[in-house]
C-alpha positions in Angstrom: -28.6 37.7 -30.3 -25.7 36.6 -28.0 -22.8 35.6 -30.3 -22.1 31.5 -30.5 -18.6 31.7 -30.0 -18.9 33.4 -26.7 -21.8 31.1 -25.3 -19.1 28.1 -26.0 -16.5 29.7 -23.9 -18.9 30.6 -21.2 -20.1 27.2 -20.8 -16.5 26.2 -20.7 -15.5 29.0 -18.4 -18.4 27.9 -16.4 -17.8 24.5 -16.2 -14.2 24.7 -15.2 -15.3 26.9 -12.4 -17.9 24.6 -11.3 -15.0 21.5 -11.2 -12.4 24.1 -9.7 -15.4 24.4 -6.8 -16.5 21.1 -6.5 -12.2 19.7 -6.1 -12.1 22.8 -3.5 -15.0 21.3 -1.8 -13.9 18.3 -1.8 -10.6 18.9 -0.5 -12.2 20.9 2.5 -14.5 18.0 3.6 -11.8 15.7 3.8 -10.6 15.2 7.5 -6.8 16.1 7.8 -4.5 13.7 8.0 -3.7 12.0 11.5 0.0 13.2 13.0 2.3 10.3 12.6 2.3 8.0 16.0 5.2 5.3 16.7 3.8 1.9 17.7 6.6 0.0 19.1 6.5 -4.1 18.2 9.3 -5.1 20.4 12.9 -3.5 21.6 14.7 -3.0 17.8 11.4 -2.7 16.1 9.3 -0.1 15.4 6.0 1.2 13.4 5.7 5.0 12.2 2.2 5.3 11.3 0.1 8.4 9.9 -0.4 9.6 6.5 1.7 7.8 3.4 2.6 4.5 4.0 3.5 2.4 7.3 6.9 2.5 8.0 8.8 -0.1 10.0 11.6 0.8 11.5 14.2 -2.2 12.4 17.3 -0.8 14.9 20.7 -2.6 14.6 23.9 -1.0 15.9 25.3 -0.6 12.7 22.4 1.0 11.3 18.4 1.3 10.3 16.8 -0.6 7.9 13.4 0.6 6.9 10.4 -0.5 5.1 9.3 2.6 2.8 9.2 6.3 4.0 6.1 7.6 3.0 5.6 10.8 0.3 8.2 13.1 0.0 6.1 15.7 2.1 6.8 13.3 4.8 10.5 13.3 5.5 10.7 15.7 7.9 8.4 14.9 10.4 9.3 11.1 9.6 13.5 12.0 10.2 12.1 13.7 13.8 10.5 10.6 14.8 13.3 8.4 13.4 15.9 10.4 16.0 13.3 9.7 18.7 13.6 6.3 18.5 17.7 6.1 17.9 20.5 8.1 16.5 21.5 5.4 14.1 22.0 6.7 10.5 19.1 4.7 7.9 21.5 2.5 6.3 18.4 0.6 3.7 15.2 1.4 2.8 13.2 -1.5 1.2 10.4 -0.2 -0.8 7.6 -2.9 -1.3 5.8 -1.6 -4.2 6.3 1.3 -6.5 3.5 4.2 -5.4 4.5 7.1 -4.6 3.2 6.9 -0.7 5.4 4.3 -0.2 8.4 5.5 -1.8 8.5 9.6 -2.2 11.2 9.7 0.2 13.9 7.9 -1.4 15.3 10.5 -3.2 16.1 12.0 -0.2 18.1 9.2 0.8 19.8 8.1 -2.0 23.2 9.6 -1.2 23.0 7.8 2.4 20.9 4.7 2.1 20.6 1.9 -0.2 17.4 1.9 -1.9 16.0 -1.7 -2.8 13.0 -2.8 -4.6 12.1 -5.7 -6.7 12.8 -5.1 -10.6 8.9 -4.8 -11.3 8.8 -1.8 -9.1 12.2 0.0 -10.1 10.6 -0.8 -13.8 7.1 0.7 -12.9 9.3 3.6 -11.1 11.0 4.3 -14.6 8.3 4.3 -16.7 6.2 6.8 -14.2 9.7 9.2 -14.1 9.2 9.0 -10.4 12.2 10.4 -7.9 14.1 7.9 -5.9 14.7 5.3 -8.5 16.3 2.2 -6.2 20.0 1.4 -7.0 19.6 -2.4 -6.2 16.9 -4.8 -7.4 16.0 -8.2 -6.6 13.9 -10.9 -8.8 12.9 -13.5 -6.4 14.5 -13.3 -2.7 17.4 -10.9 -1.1 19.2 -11.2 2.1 20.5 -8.0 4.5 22.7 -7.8 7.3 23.2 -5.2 9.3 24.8 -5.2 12.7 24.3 -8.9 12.7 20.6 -9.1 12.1 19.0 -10.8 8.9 16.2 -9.4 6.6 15.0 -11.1 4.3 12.9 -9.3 1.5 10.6 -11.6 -1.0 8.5 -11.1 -4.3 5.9 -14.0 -4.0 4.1 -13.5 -7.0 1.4 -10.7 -8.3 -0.6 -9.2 -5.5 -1.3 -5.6 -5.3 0.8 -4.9 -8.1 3.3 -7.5 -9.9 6.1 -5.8 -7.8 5.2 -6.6 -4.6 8.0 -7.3 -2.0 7.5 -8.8 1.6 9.8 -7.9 4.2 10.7 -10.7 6.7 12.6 -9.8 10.2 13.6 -13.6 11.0 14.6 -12.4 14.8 11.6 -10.6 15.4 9.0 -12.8 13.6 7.5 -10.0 12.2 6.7 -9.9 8.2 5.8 -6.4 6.7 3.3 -6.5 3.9 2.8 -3.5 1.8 -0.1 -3.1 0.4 -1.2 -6.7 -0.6 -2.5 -6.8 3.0 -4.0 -3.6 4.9 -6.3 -2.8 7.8 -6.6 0.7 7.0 -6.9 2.8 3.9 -4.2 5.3 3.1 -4.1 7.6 6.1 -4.8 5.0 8.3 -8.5 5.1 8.7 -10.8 2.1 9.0 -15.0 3.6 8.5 -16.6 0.4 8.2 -14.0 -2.0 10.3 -13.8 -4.9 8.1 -10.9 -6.9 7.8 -10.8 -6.6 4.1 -10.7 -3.0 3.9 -8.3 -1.0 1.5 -8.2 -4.3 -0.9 -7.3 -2.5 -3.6 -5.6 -4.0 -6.8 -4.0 -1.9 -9.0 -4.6 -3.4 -12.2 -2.1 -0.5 -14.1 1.2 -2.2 -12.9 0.2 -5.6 -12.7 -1.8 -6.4 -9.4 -4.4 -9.5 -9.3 -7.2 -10.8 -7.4 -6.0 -14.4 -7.8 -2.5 -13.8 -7.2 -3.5 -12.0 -4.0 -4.4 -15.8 -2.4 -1.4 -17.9 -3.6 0.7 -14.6 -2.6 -0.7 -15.0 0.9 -0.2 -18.7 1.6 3.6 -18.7 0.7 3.5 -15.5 3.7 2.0 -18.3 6.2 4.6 -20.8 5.2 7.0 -18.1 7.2 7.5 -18.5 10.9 6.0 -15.3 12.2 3.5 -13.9 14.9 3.2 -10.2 13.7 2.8 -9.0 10.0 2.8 -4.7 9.5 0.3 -3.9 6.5 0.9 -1.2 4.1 -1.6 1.0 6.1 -3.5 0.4 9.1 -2.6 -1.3 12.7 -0.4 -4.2 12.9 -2.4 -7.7 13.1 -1.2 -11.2 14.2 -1.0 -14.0 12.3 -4.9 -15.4 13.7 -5.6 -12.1 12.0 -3.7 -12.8 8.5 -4.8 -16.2 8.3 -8.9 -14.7 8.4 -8.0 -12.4 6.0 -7.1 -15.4 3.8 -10.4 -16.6 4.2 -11.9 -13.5 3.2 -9.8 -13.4 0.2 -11.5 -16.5 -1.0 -14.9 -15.6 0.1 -14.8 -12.4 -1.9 -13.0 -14.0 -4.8 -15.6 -16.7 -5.0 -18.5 -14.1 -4.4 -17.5 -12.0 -7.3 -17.0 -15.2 -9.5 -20.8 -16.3 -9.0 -22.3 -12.9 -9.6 -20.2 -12.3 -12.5 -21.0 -16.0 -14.1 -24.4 -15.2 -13.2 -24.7 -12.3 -15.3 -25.5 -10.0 -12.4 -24.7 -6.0 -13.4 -20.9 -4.3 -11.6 -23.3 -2.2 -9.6 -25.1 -5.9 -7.6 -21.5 -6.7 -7.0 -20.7 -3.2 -5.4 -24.2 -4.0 -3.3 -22.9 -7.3 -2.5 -19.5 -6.1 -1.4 -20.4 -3.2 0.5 -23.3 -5.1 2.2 -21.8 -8.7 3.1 -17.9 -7.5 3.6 -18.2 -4.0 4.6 -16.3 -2.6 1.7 -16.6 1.4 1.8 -18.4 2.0 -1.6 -16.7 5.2 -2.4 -13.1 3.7 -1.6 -10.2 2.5 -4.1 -10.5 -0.5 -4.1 -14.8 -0.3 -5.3 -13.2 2.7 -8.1 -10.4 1.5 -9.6 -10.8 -2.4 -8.7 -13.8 -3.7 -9.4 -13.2 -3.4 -13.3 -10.5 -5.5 -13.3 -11.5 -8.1 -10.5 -14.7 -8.8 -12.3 -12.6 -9.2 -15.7 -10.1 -11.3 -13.8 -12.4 -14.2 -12.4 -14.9 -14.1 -15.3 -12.0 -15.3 -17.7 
């Protein structure tokens, strides 16, 4: 008779091979990520798209001021583009939130740049013993200039996470999001083309459903025609404002089922069939949990 003991490890054994397989698998079916493109907005102001974050790229003769730089596997190929578009050194780097695509290059830069985030995401930074920590924090609004052009960096409330900062290039009328608004999930794919993909709220550091609405009508109180999201292509404002809308339709759609007693996996149904959400993406994972908790209050 086969000994107990030894049956229990080779069901473990055999289990952690079967996961070590499936990851592997996994790993293999997902499509690599696209090469980094530059998208330029106007003469001083560029977008380095690709895998990680967006980055916006805002040329002054004095300097660069950017708007996050990506995972730290990114620098490289993100420094070559960078020195095709100007020799200027990157004088600020403005991270909007505190994941790690948006931020892993900072500790790169900190003995050249001045990091800046808002005090919620240099917190949430701390506590996850993440590289890069930024050396100046903000609470509600902070001012740059550089070569005589303003930026103008914001927290407008809890949105994707509670330390959420949008960038605002006065000159350029051009506002860059983070991840409270995106067009694209995080290597700048779009599957199912609706305007609402990629909402993801990341209910560990703070984010909200509700906060994501009032967040996004003190944006539209800004003079601007082009806003940059986290990930994705840049939009105009036409294309902000419906957003809005959808933020409301979806809020109020999740609301009713919830009220109504209808089960999380209806509401996955409802979102994947009425606003094209992808049902395997983030925001359907780690979201919906916390959006139906958050309206159902």
């Amino acid at each position: 008779m086969m000994n107990t003991r030894f049956m229990a490890t080779f069901a473990v054994t055999l289990l952690t091979a079967s996961a070590t397989v499936a990851v592997a698998q996994n790993a293999r079916d997902q499509p690599p990520p696209p090469p980094m493109a530059i998208d330029k907005v106007s003469d001083d102001l560029y977008v380095i798209g690709g895998e990680g974050s967006n980055v916006t790229v805002y040329v002054t003769d004095e300097g660069v001021v950017l708007v996050d730089d990506k995972f730290d596997r990114n620098y490289d190929e993100l420094q070559a583009k960078l020195k095709s578009i100007t020799d200027k050194p990157v004088k600020y780097v403005i991270n909007t939130h505190p994941h790690g695509d948006h931020t892993g290059g900072n500790a790169k830069r900190l003995s050249s740049a001045q990091i800046i985030a808002h005090t919620n995401a240099s917190a949430a930074m701390i506590k996850g013993k993440q590289p890069g920590i930024p050396q100046l924090t903000y609470r509600d609004h902070i001012r740059i200039t550089l070569g005589g052009k303003e930026v103008i960096a914001s927290h407008f409330g809890p949105c994707h996470t509670d330390g959420d900062t949008f960038v605002y290039f006065p000159a350029a009328r051009v506002v860059s999001s983070g991840d409270c608004f995106n067009t694209a999930d995080g290597q700048g794919r779009n599957p199912t083309g609706s305007s609402t993909y990629a909402f993801y709220i990341d209910y560990n550091t703070g984010g909200s459903l509700l906060g994501r609405a009032r967040v996004a009508d003190t944006v539209l109180t800004l003079d601007f025609d082009t806003v940059i999201p986290g990930h994705g292509p840049r939009t105009n404002r036409a294309g902000f404002v419906s957003w809005r809308g959808d933020v409301d339709a979806i809020t109020n759609r999740i609301r009713e089922m919830v009220r109504g007693g209808r089960s999380k996996d209806d509401i996955s149904q409802a979102l994947v069939s009425e606003f094209g959400w992808d049902p395997t993406g983030r925001a359907m994972v780690a979201s919906l949990d916390g959006m139906m908790a958050e309206v159902g209050r």
